[in-house]
C-alpha positions as CSV (number, residue, x, y, z in Angstrom):
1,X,16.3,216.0,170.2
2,X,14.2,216.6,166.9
3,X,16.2,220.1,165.3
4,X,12.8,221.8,165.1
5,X,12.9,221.9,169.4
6,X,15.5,224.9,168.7
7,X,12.8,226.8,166.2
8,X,10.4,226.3,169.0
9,X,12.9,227.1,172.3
10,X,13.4,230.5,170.3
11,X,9.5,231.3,169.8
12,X,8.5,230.4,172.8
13,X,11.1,231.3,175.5
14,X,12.7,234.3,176.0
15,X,16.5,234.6,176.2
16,X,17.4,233.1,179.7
17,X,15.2,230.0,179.5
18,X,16.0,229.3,175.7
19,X,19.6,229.3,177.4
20,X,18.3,226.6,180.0
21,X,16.9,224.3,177.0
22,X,19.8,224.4,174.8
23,X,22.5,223.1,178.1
24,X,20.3,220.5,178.7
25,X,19.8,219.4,174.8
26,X,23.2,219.9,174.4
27,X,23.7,216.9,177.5
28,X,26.6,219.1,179.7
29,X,26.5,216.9,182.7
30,X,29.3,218.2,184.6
31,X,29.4,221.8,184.2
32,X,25.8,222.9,184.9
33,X,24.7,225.0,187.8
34,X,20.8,224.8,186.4
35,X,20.1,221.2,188.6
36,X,20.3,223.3,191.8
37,X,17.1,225.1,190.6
38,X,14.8,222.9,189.1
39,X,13.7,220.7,191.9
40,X,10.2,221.2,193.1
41,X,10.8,223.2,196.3
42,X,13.7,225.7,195.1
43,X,12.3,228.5,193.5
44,X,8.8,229.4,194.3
45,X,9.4,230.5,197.7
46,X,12.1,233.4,197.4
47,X,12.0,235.3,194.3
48,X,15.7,236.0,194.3
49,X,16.4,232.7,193.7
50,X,14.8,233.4,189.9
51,X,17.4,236.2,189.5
52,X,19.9,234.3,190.8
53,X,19.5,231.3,188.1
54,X,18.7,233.7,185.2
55,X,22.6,234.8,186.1
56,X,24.1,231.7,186.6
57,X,22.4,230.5,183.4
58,X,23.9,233.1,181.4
59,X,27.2,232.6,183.0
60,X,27.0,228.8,182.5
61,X,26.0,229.2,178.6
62,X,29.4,230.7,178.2
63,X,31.5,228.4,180.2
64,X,29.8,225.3,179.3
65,X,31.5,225.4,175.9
66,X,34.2,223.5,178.4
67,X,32.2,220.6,179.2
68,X,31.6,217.4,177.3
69,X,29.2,214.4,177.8
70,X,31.7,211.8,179.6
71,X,32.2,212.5,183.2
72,X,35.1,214.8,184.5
73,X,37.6,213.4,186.9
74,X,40.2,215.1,188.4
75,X,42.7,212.3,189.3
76,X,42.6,211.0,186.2
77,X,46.2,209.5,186.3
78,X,45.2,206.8,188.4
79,X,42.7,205.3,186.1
80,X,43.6,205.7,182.2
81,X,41.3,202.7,181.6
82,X,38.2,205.4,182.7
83,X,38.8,206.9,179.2
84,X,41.2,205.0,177.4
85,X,40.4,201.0,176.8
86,X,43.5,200.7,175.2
87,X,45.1,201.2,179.0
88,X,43.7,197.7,180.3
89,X,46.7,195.5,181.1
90,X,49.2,198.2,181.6
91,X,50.4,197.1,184.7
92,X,51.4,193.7,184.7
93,X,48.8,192.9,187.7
94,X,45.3,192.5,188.4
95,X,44.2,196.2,188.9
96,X,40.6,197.1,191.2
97,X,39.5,200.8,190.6
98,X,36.9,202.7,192.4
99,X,36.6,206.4,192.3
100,X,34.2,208.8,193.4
101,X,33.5,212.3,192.7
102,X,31.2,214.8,194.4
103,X,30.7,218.0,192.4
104,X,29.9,220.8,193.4
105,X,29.1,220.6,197.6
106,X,26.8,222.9,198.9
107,X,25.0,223.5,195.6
108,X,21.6,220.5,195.9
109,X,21.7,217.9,193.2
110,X,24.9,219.6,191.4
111,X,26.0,215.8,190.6
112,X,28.3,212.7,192.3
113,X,29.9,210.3,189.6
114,X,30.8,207.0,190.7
115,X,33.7,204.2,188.1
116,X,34.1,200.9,189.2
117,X,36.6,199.2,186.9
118,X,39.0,196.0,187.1
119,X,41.5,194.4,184.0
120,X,44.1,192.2,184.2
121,X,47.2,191.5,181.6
122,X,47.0,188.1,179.8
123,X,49.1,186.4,178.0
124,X,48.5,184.0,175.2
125,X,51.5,181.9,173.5
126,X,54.0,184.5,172.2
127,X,50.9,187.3,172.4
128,X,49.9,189.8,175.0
129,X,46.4,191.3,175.9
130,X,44.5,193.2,178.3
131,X,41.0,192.8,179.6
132,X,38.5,194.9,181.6
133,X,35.8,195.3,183.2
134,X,34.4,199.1,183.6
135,X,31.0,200.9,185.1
136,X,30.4,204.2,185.4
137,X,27.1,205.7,187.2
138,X,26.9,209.5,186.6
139,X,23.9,211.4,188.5
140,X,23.3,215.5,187.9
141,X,20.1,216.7,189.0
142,X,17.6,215.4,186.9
143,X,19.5,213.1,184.7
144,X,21.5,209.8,185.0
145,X,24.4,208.8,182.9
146,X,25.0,204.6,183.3
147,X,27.3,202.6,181.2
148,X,29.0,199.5,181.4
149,X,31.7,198.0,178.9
150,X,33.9,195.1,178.6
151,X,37.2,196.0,177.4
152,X,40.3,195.0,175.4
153,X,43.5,195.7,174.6
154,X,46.3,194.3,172.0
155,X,49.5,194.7,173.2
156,X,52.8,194.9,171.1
157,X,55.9,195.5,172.0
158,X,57.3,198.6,170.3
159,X,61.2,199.7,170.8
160,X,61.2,200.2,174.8
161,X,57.5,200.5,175.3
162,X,54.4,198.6,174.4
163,X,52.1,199.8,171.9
164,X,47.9,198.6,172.5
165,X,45.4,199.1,170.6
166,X,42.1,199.0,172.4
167,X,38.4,199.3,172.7
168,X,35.3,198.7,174.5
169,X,31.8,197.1,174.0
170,X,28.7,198.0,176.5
171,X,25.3,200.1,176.7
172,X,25.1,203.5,178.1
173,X,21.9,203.9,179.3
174,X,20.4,208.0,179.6
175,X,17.4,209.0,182.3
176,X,15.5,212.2,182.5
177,X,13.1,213.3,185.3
178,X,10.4,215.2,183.7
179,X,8.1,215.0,186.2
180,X,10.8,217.1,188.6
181,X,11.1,220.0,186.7
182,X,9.5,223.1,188.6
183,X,7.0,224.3,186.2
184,X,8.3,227.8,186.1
185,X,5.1,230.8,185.8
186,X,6.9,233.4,184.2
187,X,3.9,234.3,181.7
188,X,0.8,233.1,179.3
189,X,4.0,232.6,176.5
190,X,6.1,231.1,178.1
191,X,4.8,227.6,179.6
192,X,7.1,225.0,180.1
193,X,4.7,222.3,180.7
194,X,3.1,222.6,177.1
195,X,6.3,221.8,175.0
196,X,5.9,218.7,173.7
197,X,9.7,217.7,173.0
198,X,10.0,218.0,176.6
199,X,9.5,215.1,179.0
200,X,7.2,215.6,181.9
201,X,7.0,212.0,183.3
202,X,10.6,209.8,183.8
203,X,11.8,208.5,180.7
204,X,14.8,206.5,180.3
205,X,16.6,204.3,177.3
206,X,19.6,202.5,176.4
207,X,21.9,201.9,173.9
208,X,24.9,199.9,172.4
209,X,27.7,201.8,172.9
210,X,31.6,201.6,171.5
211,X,34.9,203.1,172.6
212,X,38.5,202.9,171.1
213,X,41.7,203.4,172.1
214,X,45.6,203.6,171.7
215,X,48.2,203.7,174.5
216,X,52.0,203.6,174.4
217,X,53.7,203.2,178.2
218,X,58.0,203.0,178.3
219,X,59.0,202.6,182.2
220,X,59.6,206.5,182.1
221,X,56.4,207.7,179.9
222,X,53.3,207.4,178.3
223,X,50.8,208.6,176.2
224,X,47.5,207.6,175.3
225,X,44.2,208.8,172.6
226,X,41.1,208.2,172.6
227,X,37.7,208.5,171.0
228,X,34.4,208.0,173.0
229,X,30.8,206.8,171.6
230,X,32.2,205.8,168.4
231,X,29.2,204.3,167.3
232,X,27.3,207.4,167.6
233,X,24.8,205.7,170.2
234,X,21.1,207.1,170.1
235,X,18.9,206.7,173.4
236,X,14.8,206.9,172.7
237,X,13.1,208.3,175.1
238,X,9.7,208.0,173.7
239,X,8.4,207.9,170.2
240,X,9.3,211.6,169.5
241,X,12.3,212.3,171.6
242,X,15.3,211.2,171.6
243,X,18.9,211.8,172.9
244,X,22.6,211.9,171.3
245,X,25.9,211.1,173.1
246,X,28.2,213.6,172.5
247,X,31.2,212.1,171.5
248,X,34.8,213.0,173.0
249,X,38.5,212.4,171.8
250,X,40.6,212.1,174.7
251,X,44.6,212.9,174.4
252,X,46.5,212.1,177.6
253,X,50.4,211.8,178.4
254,X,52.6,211.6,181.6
255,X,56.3,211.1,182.5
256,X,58.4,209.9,185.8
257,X,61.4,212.2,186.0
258,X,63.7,210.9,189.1
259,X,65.2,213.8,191.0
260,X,68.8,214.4,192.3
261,X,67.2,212.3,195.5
262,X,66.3,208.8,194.1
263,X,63.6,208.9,197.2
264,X,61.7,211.8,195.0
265,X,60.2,211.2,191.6
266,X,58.2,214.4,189.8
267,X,55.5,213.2,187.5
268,X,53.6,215.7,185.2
269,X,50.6,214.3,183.1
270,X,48.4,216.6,181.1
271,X,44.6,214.9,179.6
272,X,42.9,216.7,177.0
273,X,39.1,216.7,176.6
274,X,37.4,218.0,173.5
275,X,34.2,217.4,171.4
276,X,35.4,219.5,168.5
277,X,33.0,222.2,169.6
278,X,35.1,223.1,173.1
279,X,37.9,221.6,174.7
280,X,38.9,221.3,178.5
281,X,42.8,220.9,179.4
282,X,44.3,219.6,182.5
283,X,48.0,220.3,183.8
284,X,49.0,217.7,186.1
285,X,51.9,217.8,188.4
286,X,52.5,215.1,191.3
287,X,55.6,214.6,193.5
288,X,56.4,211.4,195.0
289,X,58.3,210.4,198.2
290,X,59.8,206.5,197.7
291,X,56.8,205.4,195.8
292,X,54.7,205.4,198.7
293,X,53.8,208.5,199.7
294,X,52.1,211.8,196.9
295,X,51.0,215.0,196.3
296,X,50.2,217.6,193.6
297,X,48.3,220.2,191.5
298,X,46.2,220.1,188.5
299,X,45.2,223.1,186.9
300,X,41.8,223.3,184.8
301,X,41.9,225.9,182.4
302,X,38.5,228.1,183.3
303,X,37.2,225.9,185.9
304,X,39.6,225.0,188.4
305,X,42.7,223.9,190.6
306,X,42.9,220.9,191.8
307,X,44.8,219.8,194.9
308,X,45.6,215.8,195.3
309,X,47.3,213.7,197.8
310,X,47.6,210.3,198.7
311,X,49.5,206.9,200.0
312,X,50.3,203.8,199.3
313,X,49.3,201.9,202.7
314,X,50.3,198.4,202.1
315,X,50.2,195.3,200.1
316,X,49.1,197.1,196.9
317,X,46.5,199.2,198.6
318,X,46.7,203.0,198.0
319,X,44.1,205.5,198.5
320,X,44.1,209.8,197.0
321,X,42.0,212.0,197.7
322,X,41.4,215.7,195.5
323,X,39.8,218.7,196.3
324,X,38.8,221.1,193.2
325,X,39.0,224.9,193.8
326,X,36.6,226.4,191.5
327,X,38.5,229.5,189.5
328,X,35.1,231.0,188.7
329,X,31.7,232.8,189.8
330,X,30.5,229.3,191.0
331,X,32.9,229.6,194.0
332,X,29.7,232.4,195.5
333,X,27.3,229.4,195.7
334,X,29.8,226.2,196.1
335,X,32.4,225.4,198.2
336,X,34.2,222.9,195.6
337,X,34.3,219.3,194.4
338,X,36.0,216.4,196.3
339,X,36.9,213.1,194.7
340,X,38.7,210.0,196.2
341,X,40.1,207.2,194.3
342,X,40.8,203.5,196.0
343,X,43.0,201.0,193.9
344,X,44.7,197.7,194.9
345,X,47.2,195.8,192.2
346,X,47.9,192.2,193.4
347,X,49.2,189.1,191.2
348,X,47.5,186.0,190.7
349,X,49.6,183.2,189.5
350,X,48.4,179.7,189.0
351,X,51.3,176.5,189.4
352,X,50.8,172.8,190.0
353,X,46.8,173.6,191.8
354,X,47.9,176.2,194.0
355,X,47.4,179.7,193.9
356,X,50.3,181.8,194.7
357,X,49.5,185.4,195.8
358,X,51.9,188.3,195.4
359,X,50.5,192.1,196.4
360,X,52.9,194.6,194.6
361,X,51.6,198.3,193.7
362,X,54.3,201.0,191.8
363,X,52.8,204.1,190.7
């Protein structure tokens, strides 16, 4: 958005809506409350609902200094590759992701995120790669969020681990429903539908769009960083408005600590999400029973705890589910966020014209 919106949110709005404008501008996806009550048919009937968004916009101006453009995820163990390109390959199999994320239930249009992503290792003479496949389709209220990228990964082998350097090609491609913004009457200066810098039909664009990576795995830890929109992608809306990516480092690490029982394995992971404005930390711990059966806790600093489980059902298959426990005043008008991840590893191996099929999945 043109700078001079700012000069003309602070003129013409007064403090709560100027609030509204900046969160949206600003592109926090995942941590806005305002979606719930800008549809059409929320407000204007019950007048409490008005004081009730003027709060939770205030409260959400503060704690949206945790949110970032890219899409939260709370079982983000199971699918490095979702933030980290250099990840592709790491398993030594064919590897099918699909996770999805409801945010939010109970509050209308709060947001569902949806990644779809599949790599495979590959080897080439004496060299080894990874490649991926990766889409991501990110709803909240009136905006979408859709990207797709190929990815790759160089892989080196570095003392007992492998060291990749990776990144990822695609479009992300930004939508904004104008035309379902409730036209708010709140006086003769204060008139939503007059700004020009804001949209009032749908408007939509898309963009080339970059990712890199690094990623360094041993059998008993790893750690990878990250660095989203590197290209500093710009979406056009219409001739005079436009939209910015926000661009994201990501800083992730993990470790598989065997207990005095073989059968049990603890595995703490931490991921780090900032945009050099705000940050957002999560602290992972997971305990497994003979690498089939898991459960844990994450805890999100200022927006929630997280509680995962999940099983490895057969053949490479396993399936987790998480439930997030907001920590704050948005547990009064939601009852949480659940996610569930799907994932199936299986090798692929080509000899004399026939395909031989092996199903294998380790955690």
């Amino acid at each position: 958005m043109p700078k001079k919106f700012f000069k003309n949110c602070i003129n013409k709005f007064n403090k709560t809506i100027f609030y509204l404008i900046c969160s949206l501008i600003k592109g926090n996806f995942n941590q806005l409350v305002i979606c719930r009550y800008v549809g059409r048919d929320n407000i204007s009937e019950n007048p409490m609902r008005k004081v009730v968004l003027s709060i939770l916009l205030l409260f959400f101006c503060y704690y949206s200094v945790f949110s970032q453009f890219d899409a939260q995820l709370s079982q983000y163990m199971f699918h490095n590759s979702a933030f980290n390109p250099a990840a592709v390959g790491e398993d030594d199999m064919i590897q099918i992701t699909g996770q999805h994320r409801i945010q939010w239930v109970g509050m209308p249009n709060a947001g569902q995120t949806t990644v779809f992503s599949i790599n495979r290792p590959l080897k080439v003479e004496n060299s080894s790669h990874g490649l991926g496949f990766i889409f991501l389709n990110d709803k909240v209220g009136i905006f979408t969020n859709q990207s797709a990228h190929l990815q790759y990964a160089f892989k080196k082998r570095l003392k007992t681990g492998v060291l990749s350097l990776g990144a990822d090609f695609g479009f992300v491609g930004l939508g904004f429903s104008g035309d379902s913004i409730h036209k708010i009457p709140i006086g003769d200066y204060h008139d939503l539908s007059g700004d020009p810098q804001i949209p009032q039909t749908k408007v939509g664009g898309m963009s080339f769009d970059m990712n890199i990576g690094l990623f360094y795995s041993t059998p008993k830890f790893y750690g990878g960083l990250s660095y989203s929109h590197l290209n500093s992608p710009v979406v056009n809306w219409t001739d005079k408005i436009d939209f910015k990516p926000q661009s994201s480092m990501f800083l992730t690490g993990g470790y598989n600590w065997t207990l005095y029982n073989p059968k049990f394995e603890l595995k703490p992971s931490t991921l780090l999400k900032t945009d050099f404005n705000s940050f957002q930390l999560d602290l992972s711990a997971r305990l497994e029973y003979e690498r089939k059966y898991w459960g844990g806790i994450s805890f999100r600093i200022q927006d929630a705890i997280v509680f995962f489980a999940g099983i490895n059902i057969a053949g490479g298959l396993s399936i987790g589910y998480s439930y997030d426990l907001p920590t704050t005043q948005i547990i009064k008008v939601s009852t949480g966020s659940h996610e569930i991840v799907m994932f199936y590893s299986f090798e692929y191996v080509f000899q004399k014209k026939n395909y031989k099929y092996k199903s294998i999945r380790i955690l």
